[in-house]
GULOZA-621639 format. One line per field, with one value per residue: x negated, y, z of N, C-alpha, C, O, CB in turn; residue number from 1. Coordinates in Angstrom, 3 decimals. Glycine has a CB too. Layout:
REM GULOZA-621639
n_X	c(X:...)
n_Y	c(Y:...)
n_Z	c(Z:...)
ca_X	c(X:...)
ca_Y	c(Y:...)
ca_Z	c(Z:...)
c_X	c(X:...)
c_Y	c(Y:...)
c_Z	c(Z:...)
o_X	c(X:...)
o_Y	c(Y:...)
o_Z	c(Z:...)
cb_X	c(X:...)
cb_Y	c(Y:...)
cb_Z	c(Z:...)
num	c(NUM:...)
***
This chain:
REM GULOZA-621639
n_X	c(9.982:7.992:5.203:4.185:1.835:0.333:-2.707:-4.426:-4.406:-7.280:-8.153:-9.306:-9.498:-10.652:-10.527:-9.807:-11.291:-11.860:-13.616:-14.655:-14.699:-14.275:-14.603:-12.469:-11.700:-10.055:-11.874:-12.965:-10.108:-10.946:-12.376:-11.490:-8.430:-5.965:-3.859:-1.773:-0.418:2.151:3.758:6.075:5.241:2.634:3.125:5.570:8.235:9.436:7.103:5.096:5.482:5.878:2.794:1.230:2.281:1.707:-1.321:-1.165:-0.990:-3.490:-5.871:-5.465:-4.631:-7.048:-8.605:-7.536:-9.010:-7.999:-8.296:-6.970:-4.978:-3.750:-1.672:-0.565:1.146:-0.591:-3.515:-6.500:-7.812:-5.263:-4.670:-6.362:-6.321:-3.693:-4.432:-5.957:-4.052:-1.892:-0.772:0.044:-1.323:-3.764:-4.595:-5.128:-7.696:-7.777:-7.788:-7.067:-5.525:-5.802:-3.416:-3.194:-3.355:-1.032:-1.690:-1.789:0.156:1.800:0.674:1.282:3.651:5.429:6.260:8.055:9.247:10.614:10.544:7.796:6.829:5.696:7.460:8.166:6.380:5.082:2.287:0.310:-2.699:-4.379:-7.924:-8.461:-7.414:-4.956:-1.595:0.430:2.183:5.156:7.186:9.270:10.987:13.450:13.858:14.712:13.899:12.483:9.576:7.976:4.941:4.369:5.939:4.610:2.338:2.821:3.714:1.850:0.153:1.216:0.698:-1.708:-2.130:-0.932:-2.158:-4.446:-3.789:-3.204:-0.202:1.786:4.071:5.765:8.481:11.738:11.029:9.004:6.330:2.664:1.275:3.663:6.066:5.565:6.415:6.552:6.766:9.099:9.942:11.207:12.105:13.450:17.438:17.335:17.426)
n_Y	c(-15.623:-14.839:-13.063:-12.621:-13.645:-14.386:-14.453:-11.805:-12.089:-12.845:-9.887:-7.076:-3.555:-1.044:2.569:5.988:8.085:10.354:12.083:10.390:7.608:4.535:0.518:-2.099:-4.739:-7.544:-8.352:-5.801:-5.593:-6.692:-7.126:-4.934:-2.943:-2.531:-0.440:-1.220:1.022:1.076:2.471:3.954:5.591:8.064:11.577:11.747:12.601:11.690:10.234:11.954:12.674:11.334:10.398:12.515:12.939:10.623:11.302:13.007:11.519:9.960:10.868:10.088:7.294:6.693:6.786:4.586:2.419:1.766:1.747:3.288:2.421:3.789:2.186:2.118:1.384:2.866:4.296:4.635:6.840:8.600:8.763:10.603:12.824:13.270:14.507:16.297:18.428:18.385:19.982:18.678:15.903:16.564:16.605:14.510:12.174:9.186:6.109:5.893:3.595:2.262:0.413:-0.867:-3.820:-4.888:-6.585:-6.770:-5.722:-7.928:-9.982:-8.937:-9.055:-6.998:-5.592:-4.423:-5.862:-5.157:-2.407:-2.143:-1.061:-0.743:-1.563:0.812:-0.451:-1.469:-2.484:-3.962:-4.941:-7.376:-7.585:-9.977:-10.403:-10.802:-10.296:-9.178:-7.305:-5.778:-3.933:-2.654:-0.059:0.776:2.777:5.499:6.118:7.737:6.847:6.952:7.788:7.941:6.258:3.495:4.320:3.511:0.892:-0.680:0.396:-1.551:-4.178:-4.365:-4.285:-6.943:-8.746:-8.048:-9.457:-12.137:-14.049:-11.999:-9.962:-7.196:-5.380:-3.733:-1.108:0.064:1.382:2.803:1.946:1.780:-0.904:-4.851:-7.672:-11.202:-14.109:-16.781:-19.862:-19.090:-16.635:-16.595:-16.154:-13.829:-10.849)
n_Z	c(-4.390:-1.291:-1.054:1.637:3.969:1.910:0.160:-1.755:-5.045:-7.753:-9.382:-12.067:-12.738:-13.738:-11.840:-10.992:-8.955:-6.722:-8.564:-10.591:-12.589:-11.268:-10.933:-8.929:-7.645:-6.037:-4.307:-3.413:-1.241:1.245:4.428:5.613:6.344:3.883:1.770:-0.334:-2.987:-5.291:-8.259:-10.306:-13.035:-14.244:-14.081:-13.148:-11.744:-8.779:-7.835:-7.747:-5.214:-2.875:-3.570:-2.656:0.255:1.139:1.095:2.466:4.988:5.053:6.259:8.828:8.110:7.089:9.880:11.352:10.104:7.325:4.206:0.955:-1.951:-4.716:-7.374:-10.827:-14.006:-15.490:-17.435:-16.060:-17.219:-17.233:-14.955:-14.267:-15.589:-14.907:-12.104:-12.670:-13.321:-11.731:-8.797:-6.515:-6.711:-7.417:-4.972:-4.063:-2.448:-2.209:-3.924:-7.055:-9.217:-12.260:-14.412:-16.987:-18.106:-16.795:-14.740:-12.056:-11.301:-12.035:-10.429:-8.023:-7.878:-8.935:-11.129:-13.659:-16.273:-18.892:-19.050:-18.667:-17.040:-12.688:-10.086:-7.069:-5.007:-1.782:-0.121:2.229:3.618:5.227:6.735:5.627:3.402:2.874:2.827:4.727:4.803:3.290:1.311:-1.036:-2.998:-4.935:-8.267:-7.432:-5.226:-2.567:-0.738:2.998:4.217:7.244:8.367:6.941:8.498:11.459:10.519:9.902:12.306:13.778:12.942:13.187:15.965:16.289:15.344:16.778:19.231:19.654:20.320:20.893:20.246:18.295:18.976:16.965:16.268:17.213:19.181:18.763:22.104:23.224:24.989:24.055:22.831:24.035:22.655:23.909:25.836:27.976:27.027:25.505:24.432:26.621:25.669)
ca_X	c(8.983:7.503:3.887:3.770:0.782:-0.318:-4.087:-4.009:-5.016:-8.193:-8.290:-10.517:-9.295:-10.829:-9.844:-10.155:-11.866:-13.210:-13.855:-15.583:-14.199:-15.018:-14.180:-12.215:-11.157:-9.265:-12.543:-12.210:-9.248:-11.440:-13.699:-10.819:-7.297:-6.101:-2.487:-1.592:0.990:2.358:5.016:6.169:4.218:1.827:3.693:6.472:9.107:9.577:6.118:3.813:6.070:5.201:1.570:0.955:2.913:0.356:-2.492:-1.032:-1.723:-5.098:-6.827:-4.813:-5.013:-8.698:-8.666:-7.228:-9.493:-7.579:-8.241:-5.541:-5.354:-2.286:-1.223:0.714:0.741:-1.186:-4.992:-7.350:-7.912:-4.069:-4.722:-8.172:-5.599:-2.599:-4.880:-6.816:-3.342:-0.699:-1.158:0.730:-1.774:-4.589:-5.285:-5.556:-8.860:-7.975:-8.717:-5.842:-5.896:-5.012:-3.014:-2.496:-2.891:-0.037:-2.050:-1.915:1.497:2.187:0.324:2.340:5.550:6.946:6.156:9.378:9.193:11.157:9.751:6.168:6.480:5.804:8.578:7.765:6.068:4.297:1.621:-0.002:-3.235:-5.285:-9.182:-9.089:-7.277:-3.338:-0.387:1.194:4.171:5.778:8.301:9.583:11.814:14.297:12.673:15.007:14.200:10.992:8.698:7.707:3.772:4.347:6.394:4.291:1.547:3.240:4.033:-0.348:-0.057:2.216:0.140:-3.090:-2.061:-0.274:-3.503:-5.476:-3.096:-2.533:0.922:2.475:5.132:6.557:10.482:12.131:10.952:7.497:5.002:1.144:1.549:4.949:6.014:5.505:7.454:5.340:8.127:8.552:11.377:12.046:12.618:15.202:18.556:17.524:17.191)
ca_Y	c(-16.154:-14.005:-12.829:-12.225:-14.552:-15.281:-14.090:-11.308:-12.833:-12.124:-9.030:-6.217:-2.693:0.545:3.762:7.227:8.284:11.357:12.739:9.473:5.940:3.158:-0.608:-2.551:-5.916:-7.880:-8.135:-4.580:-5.460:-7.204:-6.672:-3.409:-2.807:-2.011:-0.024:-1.104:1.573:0.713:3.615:3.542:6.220:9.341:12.596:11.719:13.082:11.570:9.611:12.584:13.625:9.909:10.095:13.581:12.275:9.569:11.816:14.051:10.361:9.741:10.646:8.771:5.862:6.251:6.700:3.353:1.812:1.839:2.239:2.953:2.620:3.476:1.741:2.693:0.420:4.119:3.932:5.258:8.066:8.908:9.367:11.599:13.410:13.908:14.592:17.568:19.168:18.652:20.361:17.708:15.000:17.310:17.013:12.928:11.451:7.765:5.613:5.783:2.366:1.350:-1.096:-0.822:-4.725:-5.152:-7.863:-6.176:-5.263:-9.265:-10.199:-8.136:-9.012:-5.678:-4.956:-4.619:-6.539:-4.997:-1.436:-2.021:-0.193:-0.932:-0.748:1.490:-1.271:-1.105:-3.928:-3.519:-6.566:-7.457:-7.711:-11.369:-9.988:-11.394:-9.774:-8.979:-6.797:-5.497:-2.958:-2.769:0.314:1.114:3.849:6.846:6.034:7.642:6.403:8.150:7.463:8.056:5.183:3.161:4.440:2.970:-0.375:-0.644:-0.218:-2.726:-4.977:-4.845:-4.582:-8.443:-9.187:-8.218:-9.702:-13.316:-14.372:-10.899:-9.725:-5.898:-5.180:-2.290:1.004:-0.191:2.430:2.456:2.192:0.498:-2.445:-5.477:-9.189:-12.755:-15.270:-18.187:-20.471:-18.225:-15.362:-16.820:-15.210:-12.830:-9.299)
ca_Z	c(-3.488:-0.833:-0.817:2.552:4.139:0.196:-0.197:-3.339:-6.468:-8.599:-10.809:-12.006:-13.048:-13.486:-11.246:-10.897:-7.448:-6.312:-10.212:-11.112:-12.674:-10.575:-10.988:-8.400:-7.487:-4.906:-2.948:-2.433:0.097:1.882:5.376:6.149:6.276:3.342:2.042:-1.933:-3.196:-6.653:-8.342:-11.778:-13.664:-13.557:-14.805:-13.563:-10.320:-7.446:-7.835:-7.183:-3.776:-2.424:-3.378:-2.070:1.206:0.965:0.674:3.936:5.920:4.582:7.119:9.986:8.039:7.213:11.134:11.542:9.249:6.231:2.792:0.605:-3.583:-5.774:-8.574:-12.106:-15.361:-16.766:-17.586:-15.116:-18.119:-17.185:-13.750:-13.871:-16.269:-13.980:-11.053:-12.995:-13.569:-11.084:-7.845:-5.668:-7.390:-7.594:-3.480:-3.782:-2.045:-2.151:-5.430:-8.125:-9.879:-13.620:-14.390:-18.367:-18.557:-16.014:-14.387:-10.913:-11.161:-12.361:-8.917:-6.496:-8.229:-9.050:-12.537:-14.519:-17.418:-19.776:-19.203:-18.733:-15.423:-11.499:-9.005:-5.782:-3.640:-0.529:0.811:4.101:3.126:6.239:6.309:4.994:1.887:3.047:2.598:5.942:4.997:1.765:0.797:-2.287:-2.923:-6.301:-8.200:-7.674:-3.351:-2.484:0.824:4.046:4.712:8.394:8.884:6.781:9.639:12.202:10.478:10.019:13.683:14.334:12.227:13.589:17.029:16.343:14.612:17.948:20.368:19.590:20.941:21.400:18.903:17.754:18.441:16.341:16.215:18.201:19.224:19.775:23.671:24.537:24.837:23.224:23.180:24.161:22.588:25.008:25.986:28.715:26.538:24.485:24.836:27.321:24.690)
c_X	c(8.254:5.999:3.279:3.128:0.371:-1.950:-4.013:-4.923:-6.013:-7.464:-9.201:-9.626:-10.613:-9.771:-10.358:-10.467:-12.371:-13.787:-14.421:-14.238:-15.306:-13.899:-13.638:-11.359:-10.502:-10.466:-12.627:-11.139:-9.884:-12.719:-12.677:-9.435:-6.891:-4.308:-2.423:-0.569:1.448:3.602:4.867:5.036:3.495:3.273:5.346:7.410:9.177:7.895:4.911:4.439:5.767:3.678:0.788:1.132:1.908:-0.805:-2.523:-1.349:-2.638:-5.459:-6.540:-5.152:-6.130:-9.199:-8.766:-8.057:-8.587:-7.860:-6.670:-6.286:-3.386:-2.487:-0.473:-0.143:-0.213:-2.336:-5.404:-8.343:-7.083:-4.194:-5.913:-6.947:-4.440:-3.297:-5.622:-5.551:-1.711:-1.187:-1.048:-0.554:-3.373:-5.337:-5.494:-6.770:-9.087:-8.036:-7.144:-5.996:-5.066:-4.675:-2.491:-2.351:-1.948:-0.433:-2.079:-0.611:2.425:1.741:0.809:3.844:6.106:6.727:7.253:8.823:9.501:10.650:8.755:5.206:6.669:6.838:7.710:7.708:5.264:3.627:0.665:-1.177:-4.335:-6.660:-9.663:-8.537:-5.795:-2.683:0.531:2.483:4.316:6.987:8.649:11.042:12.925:13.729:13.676:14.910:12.708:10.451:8.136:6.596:3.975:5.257:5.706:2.570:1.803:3.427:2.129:-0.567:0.063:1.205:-1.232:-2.951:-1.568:-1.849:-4.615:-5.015:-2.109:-1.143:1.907:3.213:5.279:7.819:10.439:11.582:9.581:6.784:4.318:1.767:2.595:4.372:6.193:6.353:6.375:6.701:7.677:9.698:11.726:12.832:14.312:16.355:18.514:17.437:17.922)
c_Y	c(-14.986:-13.907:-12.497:-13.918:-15.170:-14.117:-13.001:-11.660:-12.035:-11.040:-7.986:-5.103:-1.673:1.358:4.856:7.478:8.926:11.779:11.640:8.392:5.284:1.995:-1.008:-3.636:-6.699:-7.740:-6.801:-4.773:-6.553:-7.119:-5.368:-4.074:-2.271:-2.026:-0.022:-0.158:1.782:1.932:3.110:4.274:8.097:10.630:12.790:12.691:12.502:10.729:10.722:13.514:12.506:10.167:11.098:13.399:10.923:10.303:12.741:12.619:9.922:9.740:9.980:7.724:5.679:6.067:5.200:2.234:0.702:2.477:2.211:3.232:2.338:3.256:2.160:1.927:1.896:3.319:4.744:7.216:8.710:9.542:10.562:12.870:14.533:14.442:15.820:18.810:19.013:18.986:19.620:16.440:15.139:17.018:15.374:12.901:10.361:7.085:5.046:4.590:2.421:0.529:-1.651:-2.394:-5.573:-6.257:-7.965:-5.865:-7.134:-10.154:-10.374:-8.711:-7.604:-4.982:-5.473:-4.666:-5.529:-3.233:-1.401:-1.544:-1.102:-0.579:-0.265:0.142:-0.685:-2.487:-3.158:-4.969:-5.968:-7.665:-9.071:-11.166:-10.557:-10.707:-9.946:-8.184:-6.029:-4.445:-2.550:-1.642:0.698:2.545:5.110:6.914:5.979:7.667:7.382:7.494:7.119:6.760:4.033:3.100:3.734:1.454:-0.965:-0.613:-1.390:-3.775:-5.364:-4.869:-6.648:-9.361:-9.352:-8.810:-10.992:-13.540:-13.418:-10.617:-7.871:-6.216:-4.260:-1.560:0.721:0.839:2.015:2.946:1.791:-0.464:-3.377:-7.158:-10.150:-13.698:-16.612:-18.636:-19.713:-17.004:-15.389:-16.839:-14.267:-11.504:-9.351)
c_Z	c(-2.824:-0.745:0.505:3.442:2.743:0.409:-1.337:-4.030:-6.998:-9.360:-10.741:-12.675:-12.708:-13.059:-11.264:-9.442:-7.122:-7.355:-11.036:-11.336:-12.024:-10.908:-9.405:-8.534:-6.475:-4.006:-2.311:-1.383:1.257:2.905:6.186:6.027:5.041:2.800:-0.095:-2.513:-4.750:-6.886:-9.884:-12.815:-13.193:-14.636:-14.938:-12.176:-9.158:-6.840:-7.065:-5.600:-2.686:-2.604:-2.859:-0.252:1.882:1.877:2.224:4.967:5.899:5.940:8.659:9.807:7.757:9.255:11.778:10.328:8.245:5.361:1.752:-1.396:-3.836:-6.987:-9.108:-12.983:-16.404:-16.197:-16.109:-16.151:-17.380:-16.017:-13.780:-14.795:-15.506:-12.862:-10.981:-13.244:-12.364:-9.400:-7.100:-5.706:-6.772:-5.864:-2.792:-3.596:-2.144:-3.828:-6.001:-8.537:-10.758:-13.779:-15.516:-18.452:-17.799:-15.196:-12.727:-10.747:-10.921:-10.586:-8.129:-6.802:-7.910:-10.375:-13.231:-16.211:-18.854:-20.331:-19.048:-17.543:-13.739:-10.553:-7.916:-4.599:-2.421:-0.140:1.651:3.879:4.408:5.739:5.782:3.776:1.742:3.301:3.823:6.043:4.237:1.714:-0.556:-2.407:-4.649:-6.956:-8.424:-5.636:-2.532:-0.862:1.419:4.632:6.151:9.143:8.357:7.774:10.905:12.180:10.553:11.522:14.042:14.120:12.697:14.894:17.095:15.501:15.517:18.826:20.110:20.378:21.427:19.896:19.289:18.054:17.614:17.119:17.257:17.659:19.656:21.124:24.422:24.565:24.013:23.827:23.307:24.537:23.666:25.638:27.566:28.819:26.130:25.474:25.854:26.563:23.978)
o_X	c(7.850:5.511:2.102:3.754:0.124:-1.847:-3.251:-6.120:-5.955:-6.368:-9.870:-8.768:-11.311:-8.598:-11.547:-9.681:-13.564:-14.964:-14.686:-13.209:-16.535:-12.706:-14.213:-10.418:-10.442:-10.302:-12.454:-11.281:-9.140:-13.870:-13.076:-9.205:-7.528:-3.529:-2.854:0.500:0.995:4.297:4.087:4.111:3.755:4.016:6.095:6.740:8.766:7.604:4.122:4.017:5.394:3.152:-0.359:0.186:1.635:-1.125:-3.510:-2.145:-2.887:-5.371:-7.383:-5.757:-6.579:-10.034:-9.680:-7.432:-8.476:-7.792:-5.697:-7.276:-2.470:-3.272:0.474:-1.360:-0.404:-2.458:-4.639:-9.051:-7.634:-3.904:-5.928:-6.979:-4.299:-2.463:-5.950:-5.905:-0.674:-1.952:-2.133:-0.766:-4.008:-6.531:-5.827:-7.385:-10.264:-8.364:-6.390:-7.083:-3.861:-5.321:-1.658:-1.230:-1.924:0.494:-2.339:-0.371:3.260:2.528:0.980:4.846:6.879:7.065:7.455:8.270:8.636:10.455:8.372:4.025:7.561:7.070:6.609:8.516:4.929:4.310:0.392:-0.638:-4.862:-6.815:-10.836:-9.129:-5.381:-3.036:1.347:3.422:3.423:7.741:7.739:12.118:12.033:13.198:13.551:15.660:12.044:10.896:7.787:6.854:3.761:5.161:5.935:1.814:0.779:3.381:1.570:-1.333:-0.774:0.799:-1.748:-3.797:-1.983:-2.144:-5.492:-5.880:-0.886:-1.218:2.779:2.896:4.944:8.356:9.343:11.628:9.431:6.571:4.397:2.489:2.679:3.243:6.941:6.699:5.314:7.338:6.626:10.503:12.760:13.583:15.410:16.433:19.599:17.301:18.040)
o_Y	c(-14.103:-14.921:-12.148:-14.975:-16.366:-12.982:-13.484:-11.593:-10.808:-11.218:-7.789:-5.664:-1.611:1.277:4.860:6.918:8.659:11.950:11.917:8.294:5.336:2.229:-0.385:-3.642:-5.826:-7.096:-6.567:-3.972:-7.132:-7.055:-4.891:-5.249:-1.231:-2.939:0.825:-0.769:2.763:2.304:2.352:3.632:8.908:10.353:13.325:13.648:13.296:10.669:10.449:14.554:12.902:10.145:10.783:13.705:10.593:9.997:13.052:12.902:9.255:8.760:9.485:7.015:4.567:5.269:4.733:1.299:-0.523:3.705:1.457:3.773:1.573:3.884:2.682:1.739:1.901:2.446:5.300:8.150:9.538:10.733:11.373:13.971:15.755:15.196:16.407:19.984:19.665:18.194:19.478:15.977:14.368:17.243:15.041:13.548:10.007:7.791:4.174:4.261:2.573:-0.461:-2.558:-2.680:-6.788:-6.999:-9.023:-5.734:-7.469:-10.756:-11.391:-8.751:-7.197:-3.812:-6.673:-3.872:-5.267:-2.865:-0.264:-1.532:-1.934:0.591:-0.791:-0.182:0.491:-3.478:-1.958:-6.074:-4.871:-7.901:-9.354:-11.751:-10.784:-10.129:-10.868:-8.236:-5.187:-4.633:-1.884:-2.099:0.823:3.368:5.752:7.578:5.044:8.408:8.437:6.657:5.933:6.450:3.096:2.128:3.323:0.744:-1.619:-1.423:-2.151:-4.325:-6.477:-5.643:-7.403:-10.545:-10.212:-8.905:-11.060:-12.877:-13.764:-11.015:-7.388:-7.195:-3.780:-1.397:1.556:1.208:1.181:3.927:1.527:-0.927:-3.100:-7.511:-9.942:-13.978:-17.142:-17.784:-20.082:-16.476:-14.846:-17.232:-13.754:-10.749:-8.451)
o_Z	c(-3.580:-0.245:0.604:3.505:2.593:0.875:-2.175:-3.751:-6.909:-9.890:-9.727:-13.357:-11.696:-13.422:-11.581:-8.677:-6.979:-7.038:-12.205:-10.668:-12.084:-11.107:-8.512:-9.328:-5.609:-2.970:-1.115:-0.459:2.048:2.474:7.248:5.740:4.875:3.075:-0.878:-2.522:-5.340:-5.940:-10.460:-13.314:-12.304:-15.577:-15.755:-11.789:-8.311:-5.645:-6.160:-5.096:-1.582:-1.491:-2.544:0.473:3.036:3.026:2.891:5.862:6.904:6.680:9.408:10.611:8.033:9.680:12.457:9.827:8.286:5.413:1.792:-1.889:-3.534:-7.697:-8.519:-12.984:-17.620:-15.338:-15.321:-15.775:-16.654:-15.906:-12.853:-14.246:-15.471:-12.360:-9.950:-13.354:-12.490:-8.850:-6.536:-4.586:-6.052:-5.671:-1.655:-4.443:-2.205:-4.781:-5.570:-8.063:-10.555:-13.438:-15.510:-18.873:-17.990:-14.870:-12.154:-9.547:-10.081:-9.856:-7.457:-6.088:-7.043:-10.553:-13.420:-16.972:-19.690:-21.489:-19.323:-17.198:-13.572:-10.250:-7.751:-3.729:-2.281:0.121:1.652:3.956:4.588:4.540:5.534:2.869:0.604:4.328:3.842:6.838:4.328:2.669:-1.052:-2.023:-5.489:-6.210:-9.467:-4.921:-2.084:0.015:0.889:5.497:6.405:10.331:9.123:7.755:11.451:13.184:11.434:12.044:14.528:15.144:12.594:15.343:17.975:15.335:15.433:19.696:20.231:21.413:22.224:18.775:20.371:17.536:17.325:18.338:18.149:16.504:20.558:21.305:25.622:24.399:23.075:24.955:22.718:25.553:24.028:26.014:28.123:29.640:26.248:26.638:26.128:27.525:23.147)
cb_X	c(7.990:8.055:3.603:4.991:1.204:1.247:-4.926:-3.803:-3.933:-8.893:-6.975:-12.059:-8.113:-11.226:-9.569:-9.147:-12.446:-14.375:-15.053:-17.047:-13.981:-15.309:-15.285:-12.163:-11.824:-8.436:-13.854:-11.503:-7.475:-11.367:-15.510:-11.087:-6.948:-7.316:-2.261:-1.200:1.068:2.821:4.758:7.712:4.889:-0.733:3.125:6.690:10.372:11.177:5.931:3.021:8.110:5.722:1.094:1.895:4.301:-0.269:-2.450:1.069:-1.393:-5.990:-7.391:-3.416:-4.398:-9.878:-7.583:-5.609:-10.455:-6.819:-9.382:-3.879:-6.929:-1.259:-0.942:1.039:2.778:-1.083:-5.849:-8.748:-7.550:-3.131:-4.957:-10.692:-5.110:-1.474:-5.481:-7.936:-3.323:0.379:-0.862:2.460:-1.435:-3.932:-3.976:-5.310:-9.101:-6.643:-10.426:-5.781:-5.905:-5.312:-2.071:-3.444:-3.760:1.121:-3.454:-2.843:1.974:1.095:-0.083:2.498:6.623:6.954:4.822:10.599:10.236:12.596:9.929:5.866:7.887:4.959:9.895:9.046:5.275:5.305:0.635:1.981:-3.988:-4.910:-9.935:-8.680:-8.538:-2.931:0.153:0.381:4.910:6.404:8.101:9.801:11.291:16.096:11.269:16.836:15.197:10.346:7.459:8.963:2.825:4.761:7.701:4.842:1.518:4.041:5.174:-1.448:0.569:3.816:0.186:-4.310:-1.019:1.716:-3.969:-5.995:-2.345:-3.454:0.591:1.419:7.159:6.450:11.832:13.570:12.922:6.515:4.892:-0.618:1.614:6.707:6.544:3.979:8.711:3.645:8.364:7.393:11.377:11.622:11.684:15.433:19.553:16.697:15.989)
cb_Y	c(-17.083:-13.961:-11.947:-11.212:-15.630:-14.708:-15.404:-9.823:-13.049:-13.064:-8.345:-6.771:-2.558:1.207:3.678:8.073:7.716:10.739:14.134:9.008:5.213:3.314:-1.439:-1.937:-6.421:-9.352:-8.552:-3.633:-5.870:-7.720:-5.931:-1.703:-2.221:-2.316:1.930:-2.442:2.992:-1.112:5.675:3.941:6.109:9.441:12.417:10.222:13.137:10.599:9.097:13.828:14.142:8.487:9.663:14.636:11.822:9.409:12.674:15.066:9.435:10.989:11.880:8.429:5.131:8.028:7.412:3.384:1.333:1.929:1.273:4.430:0.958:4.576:0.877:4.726:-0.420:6.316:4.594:3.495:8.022:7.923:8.228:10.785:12.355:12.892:13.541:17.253:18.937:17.270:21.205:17.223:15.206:18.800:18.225:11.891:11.510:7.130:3.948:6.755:1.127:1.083:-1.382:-0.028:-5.235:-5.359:-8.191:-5.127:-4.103:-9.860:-9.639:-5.843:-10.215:-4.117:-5.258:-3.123:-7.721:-5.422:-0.742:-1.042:1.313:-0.573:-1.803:2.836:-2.474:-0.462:-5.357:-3.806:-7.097:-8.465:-7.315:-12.920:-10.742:-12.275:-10.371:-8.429:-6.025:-6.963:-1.850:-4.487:1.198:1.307:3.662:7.239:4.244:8.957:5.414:8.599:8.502:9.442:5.126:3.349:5.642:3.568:-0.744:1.268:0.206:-3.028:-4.498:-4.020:-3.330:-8.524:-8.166:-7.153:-8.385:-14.225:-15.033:-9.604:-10.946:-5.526:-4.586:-1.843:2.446:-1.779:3.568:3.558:3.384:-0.173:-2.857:-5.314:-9.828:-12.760:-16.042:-17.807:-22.516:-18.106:-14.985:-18.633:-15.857:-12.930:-8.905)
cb_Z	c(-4.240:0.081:-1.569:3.147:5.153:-2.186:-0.674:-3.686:-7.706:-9.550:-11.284:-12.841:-12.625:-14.637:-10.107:-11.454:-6.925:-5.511:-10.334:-9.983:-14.341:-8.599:-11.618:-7.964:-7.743:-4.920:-3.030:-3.292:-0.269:1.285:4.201:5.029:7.227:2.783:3.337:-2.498:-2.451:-6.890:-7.827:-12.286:-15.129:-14.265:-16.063:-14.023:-10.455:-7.205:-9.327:-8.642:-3.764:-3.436:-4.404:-2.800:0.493:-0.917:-1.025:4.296:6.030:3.535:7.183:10.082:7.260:6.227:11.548:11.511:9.939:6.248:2.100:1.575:-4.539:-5.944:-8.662:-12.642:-16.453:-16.683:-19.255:-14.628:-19.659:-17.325:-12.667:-15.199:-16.993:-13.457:-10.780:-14.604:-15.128:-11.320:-7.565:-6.400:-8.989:-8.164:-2.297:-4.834:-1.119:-1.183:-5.215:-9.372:-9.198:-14.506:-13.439:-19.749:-18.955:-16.715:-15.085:-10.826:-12.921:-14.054:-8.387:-6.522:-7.057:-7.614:-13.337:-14.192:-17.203:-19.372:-18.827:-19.798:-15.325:-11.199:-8.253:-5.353:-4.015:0.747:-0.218:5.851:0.926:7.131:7.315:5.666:0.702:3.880:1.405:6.783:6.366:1.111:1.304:-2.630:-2.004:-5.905:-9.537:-8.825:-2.812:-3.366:0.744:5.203:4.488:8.597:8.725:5.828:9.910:12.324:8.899:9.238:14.456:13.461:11.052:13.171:17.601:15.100:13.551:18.539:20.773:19.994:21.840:22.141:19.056:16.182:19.662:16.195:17.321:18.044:19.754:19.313:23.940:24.117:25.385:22.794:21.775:25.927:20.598:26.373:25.975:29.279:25.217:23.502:25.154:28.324:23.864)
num	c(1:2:3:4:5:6:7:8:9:10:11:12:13:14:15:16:17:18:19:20:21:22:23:24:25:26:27:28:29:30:31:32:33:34:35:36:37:38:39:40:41:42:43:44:45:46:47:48:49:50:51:52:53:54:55:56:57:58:59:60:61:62:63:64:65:66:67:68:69:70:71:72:73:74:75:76:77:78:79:80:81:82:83:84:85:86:87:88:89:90:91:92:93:94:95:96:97:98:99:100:101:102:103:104:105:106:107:108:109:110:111:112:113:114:115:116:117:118:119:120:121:122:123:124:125:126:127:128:129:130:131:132:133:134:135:136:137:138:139:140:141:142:143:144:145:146:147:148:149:150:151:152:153:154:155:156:157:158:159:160:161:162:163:164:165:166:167:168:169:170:171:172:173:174:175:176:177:178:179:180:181:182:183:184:185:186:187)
***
């Protein structure tokens, strides 16, 4: 079942943020744009080349009024942990999130059961707190922020511009589609 137009479900975790634990909850994705990025665990390989990668789009997507928080089934200890010792880690600004009681992972649908761990998702949740577009990758197949920048375009431009659509590979500033029985079969 797809989560895309589903609301995200209650929950509460502690995170690591800027040297401090703070609490957060779904209303956090709410009032902004906001970018969920779930990986399997802290301390591990391809995880801190994604969240570093992340961390190099920050400030674009804070630009675009986006907040962003990553998720791992570790504590919010785990992260203040990995974040005081791995250089890659070490240069994060946005708010790590715990997810030891997998209840955030159970949510999103991508917490693997059997290991305890999060697959490499991606949600993209608009300012009413709905799930507009998902990625979900296998965990040896690590994500490229900068295209995940572009899809946040996409997204809020169709968000400001009732009745207009995205084709492939859409940039801020082309063009855009307005479906309509005169369209069909002409593209």
């Amino acid at each position: 079942m797809s989560l895309i137009g589903k609301e995200v479900l209650p929950f509460k975790a502690s995170a690591y943020h800027n040297g401090k634990f703070i609490d957060v909850t779904e209303a956090d994705f709410k009032g902004k744009w906001s970018v969920v990025c779930f990986y399997p665990a802290d301390f591990t390989f391809v995880c801190p080349t994604e969240l570093e990668d992340l961390q190099n789009e920050y400030e674009t997507l804070k630009g675009l009024g986006v907040e962003v928080y990553s998720v791992s089934t570790d504590t919010h200890f785990t992260h203040k942990a990995w974040h005081d010792t791995s250089d890659a880690i070490g240069k994060i600004t946005y708010i790590m999130i715990g997810d030891p009681s997998h209840v955030i992972s159970r949510n999103f649908d991508v917490l693997i059961e059997e290991d305890g761990l999060a697959d490499r998702g991606t949600f993209i949740i608009d300012p009413d707190g709905v799930v507009q577009a998902l990625e979900i990758n296998a965990g040896g197949i690590g994500r490229d922020a900068s295209i995940l920048v572009n899809k946040i375009k996409a997204a809020q431009y169709v968000r400001n511009n009732p009745g207009e659509v995205c084709p492939a590979k859409w940039q801020e500033g082309s063009s855009t589609l307005k479906p309509s029985l005169d369209l069909v079969g002409k593209i």
